[in-house]
C-alpha positions in Angstrom: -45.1 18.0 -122.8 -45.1 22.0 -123.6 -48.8 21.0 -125.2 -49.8 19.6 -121.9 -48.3 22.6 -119.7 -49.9 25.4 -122.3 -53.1 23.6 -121.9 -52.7 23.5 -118.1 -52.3 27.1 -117.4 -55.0 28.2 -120.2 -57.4 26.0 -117.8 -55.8 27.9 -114.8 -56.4 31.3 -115.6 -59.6 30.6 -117.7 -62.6 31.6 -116.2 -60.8 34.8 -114.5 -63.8 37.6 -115.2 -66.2 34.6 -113.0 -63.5 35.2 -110.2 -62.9 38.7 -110.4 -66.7 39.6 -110.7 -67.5 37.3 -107.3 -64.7 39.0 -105.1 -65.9 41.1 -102.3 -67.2 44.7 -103.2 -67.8 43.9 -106.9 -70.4 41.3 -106.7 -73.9 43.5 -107.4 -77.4 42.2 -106.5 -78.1 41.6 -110.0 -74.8 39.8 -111.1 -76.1 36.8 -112.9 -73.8 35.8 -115.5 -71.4 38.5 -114.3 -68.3 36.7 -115.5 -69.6 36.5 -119.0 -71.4 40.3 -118.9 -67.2 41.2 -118.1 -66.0 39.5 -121.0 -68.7 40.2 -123.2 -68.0 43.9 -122.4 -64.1 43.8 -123.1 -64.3 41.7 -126.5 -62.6 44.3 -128.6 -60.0 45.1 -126.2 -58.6 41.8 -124.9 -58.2 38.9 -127.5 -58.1 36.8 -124.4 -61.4 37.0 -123.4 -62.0 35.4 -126.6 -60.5 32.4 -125.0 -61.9 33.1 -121.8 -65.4 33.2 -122.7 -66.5 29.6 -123.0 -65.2 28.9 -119.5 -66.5 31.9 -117.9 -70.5 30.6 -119.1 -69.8 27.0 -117.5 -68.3 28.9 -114.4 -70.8 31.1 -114.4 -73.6 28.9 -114.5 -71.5 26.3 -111.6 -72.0 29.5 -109.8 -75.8 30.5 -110.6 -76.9 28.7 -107.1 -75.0 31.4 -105.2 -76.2 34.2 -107.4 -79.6 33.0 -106.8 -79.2 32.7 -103.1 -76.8 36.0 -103.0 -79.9 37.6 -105.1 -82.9 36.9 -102.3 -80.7 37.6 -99.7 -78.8 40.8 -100.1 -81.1 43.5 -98.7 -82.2 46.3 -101.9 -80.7 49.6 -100.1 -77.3 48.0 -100.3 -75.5 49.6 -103.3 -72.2 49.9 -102.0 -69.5 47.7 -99.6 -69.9 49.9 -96.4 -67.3 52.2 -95.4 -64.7 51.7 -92.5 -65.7 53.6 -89.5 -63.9 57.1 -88.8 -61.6 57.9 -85.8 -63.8 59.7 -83.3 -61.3 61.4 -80.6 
């Protein structure tokens, strides 16, 4: 039973650099793979992203349509989210 659990919440919260790399504001133009790029980038610092890795390259590539389509459609000058408009008085 505490197999079953442990094996549940690993599959949970597997695949978290895929999430955190599509959220609003840090999704790039070029962001293919971006899930795997994050975990490939924090290897020596986080032993779970050794665990993490194989699920973050099948959710990345379940997510390559919308790169593709987020990719052609996301103008080039656009490097930043924009900023909220100031109070004008």
């Amino acid at each position: 039973m505490l197999k079953k659990i442990g094996l549940t919440l690993a599959m949970l919260l597997c695949g978290c650099a895929t999430i955190t790399s599509h959220t609003v504001g840090n999704n790039p133009k070029n962001s293919f793979y971006a899930g795997t790029q994050l975990d490939v980038h924090t290897l020596p610092d986080c032993l779970g992203c050794w665990l993490n890795l194989p699920f973050s390259v099948v959710a990345d590539t379940l997510m390559l349509p919308f790169d593709t389509w987020h990719y052609y459609h996301t103008p080039d000058n656009i490097t930043q989210p924009p900023k909220p408009a100031e109070n004008v008085k």
